[in-house]
C-alpha positions as CSV (number, residue, x, y, z in Angstrom):
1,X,-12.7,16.2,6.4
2,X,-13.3,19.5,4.6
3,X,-15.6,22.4,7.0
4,X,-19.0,21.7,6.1
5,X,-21.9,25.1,6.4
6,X,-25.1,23.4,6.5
7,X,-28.4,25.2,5.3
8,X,-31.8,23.3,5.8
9,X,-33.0,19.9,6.6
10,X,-33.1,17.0,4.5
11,X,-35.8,16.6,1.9
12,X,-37.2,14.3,-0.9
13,X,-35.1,16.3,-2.8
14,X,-31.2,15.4,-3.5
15,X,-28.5,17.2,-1.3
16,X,-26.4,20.0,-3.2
17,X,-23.4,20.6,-2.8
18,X,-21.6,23.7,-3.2
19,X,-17.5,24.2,-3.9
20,X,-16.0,27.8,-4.2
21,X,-13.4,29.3,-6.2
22,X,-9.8,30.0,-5.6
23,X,-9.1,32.3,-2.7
24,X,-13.3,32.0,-1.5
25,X,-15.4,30.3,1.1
26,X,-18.2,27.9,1.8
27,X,-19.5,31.7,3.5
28,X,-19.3,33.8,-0.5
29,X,-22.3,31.4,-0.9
30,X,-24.6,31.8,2.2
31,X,-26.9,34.2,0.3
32,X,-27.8,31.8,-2.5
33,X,-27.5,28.5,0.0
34,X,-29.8,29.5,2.1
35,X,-32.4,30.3,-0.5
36,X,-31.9,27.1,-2.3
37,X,-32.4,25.6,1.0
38,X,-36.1,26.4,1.6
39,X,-36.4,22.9,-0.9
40,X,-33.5,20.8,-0.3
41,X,-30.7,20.3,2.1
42,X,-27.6,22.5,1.1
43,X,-23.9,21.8,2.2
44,X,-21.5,24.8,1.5
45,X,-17.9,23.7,2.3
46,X,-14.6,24.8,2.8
47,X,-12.1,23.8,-0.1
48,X,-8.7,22.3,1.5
49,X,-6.2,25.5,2.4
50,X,-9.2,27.9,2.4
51,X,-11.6,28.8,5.4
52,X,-12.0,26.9,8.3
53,X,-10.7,23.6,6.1
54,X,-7.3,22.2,6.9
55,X,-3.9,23.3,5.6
56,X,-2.3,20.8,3.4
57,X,0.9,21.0,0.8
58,X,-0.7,19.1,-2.2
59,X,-3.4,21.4,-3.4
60,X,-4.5,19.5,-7.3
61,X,-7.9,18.5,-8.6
62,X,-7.6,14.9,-7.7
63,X,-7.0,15.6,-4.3
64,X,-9.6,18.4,-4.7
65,X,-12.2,16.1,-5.8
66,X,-11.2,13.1,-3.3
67,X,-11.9,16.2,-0.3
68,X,-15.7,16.2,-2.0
69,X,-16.4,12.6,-2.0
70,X,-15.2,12.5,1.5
71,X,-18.1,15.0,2.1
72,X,-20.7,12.6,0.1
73,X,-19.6,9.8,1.2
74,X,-20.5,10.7,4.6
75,X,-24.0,11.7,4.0
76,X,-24.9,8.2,2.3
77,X,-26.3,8.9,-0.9
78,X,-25.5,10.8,-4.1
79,X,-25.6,14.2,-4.4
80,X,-26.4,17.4,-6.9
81,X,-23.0,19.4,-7.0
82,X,-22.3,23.0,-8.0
83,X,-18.9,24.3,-7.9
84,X,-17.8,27.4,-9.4
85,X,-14.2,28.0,-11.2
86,X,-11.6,26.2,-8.8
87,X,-14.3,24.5,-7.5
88,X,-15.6,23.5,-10.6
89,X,-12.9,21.8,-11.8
90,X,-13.2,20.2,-8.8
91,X,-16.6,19.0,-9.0
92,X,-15.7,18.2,-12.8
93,X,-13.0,15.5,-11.5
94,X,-14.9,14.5,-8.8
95,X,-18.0,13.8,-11.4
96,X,-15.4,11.6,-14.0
97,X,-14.1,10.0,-11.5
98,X,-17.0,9.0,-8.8
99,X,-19.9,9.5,-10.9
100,X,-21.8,7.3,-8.4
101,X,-21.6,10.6,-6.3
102,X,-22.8,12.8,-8.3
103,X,-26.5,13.1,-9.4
104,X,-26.9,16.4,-11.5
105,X,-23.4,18.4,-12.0
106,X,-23.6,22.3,-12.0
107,X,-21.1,24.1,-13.4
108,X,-20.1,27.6,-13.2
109,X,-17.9,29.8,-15.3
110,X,-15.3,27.4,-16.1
111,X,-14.3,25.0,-18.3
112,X,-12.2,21.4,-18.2
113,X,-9.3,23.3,-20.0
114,X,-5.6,24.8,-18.7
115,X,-6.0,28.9,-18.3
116,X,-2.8,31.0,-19.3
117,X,-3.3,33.4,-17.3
118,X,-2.3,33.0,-12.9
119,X,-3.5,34.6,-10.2
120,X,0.3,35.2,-8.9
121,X,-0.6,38.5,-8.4
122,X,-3.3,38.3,-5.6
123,X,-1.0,36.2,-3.5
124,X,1.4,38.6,-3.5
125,X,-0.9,41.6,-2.8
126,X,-1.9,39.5,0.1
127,X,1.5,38.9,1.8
128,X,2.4,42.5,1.5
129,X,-0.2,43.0,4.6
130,X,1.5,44.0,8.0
131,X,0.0,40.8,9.4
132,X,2.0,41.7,13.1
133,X,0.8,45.2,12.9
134,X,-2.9,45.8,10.8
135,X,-5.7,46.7,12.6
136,X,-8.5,47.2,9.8
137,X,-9.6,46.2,6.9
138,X,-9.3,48.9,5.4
139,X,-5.7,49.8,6.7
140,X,-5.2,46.2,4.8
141,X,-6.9,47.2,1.9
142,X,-4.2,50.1,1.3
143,X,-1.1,47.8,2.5
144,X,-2.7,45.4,-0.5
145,X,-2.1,47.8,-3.4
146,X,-4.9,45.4,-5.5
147,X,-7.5,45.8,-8.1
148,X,-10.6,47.5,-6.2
149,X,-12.7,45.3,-7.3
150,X,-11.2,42.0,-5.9
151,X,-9.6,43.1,-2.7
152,X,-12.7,43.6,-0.7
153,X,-13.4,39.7,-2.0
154,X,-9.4,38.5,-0.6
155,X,-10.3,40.6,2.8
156,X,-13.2,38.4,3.9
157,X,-10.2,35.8,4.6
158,X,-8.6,37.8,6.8
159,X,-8.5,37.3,10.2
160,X,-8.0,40.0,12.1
161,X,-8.6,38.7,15.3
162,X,-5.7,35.4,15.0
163,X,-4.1,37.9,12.4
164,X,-3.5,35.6,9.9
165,X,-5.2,34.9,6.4
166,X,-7.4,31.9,6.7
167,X,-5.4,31.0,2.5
168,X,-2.7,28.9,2.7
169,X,-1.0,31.1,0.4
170,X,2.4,29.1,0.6
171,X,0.4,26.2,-0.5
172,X,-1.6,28.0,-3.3
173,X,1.4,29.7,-4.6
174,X,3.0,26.5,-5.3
175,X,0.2,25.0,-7.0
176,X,-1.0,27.4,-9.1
177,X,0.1,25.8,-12.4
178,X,-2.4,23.1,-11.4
179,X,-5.5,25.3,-10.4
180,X,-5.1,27.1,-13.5
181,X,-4.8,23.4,-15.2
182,X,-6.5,20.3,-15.8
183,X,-5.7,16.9,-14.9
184,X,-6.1,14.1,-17.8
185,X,-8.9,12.3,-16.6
186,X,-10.3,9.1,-18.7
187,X,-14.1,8.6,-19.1
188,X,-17.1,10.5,-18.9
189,X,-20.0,11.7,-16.9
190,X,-23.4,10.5,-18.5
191,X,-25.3,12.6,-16.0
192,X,-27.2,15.9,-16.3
193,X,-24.6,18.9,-16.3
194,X,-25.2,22.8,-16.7
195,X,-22.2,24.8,-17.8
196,X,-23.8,28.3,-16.3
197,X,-21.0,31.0,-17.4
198,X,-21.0,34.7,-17.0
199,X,-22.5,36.7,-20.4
200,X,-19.2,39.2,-20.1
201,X,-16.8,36.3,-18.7
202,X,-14.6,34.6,-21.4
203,X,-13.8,32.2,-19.3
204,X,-15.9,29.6,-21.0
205,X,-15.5,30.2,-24.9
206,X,-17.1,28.5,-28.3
207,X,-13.6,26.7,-28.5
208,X,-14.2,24.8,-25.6
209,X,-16.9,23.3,-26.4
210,X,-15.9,19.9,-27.8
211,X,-13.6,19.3,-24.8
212,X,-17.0,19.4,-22.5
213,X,-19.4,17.2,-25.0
214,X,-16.3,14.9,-25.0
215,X,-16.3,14.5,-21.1
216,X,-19.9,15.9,-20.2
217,X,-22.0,14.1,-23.2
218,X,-25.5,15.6,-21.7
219,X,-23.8,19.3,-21.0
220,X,-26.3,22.1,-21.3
221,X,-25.1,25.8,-21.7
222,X,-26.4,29.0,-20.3
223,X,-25.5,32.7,-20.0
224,X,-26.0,35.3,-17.4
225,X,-26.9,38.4,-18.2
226,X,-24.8,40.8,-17.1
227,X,-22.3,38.4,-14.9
228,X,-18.5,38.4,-15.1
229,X,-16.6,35.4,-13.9
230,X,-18.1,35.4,-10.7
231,X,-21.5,35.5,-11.9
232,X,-23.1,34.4,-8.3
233,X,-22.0,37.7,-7.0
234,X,-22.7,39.5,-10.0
235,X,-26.5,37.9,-10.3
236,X,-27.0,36.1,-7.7
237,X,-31.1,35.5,-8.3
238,X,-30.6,34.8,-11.5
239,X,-28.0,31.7,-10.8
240,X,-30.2,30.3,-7.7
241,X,-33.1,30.7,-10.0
242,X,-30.9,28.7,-13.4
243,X,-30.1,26.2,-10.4
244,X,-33.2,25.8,-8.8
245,X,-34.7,25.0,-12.3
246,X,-32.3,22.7,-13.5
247,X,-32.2,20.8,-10.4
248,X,-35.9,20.4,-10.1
249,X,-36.2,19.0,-13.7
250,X,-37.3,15.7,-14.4
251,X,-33.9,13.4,-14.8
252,X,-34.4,14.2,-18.9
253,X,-33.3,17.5,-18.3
């Protein structure tokens, strides 16, 4: 089963569930869990070939989303889930295809489309790292030769101590035509969902609209101020308070 960071206890309130992005960890959401948690029981996990999570070839939604309902399954009731881009295609799957798991579905900065663009190009600014011979971060950081602004986001899966990267890059490299797609799924989920995207991310666009009433008939949309395509790092009070409210609505919401 997928690593599992708990924040809180149980409460009269639903469990939430939280699934990163490519290349993240159940740990890029500690910050907001643990706030959340003051109401409700939080579970931050670690997708399959990231974190402390196991290392598998088959890296796809399906397999993504069956990882998730592993997680519910075990905790005996439905759940709220939030997952943000890889994660929320996850969650997407996992919500058309077990929506008996899921109770309210949060969505952020994604959409239930394929992307044309790859993100090749981190993978390989990873594996030019000195893995044998680093010894800081920021020694890695140069070796890297990537955007500023996501390498210090790749080095928090780098471990220095085992010297390794805790990405099965192998894996991810060989499935990144079907991160950046989207399986054909059948159905739909009737339940509450909040497609929360980033104000300057274009990541979820007008176009894409239809696709997500098709599949997500009670979708809601909102912008964050501000926010790129990782809007829980860009505003992260802002998302935990979008989530809070939408999860504490009445069942209408």
């Amino acid at each position: 089963m997928l690593n599992v960071v708990r924040h809180g206890s149980p409460t009269d309130h639903p469990t939430l569930l939280i699934a990163h992005g490519l290349f993240g960890s159940a740990r890029n959401w500690g910050v907001i869990a643990r706030r959340l948690s003051d109401s409700r029981e939080v579970l931050a996990v670690d997708m399959r070939n990231h974190g402390q999570s196991f290392h598998h070839p088959s890296h796809d939604y399906p397999a993504m989303a069956a990882d998730l309902a592993e997680v519910i399954e075990a905790q005996g009731a439905p759940v709220d889930v939030m997952g943000h881009s890889m994660g929320g295609k996850a969650a997407m799957v996992l919500a058309l295809t077990r929506p008996e798991l899921v109770r309210k579905l949060v969505v952020l900065d994604i959409a239930p489309v394929a992307y044309g663009h790859t993100q090749q190009p981190q993978i390989e600014a990873m594996r030019r790292v000195d893995l044998a011979n680093v010894t800081s971060r920021s020694e890695a950081e140069a070796q890297m030769s990537a955007d500023p602004a996501i390498a210090p986001f790749l080095l928090q899966s780098l471990d220095l101590s085992e010297r390794r990267w805790r990405l099965n890059l192998d894996a991810l490299e060989a499935a990144m035509d079907a991160v950046i797609g989207f399986p054909e799924v059948e159905g739909a989920f009737p339940g509450p969902t909040l497609f929360l995207s980033g104000e300057e991310s274009s990541y979820v666009l007008p176009e894409h609209r239809a696709r997500i009433k098709a599949l997500f008939p009670a979708a809601r949309f909102a912008r964050v101020k501000g926010a790129g395509h990782w809007v829980h790092a860009d505003r992260p009070r802002e998302v935990e308070a979008a989530v809070r409210v939408f999860l504490d609505a009445g069942s209408d919401a």
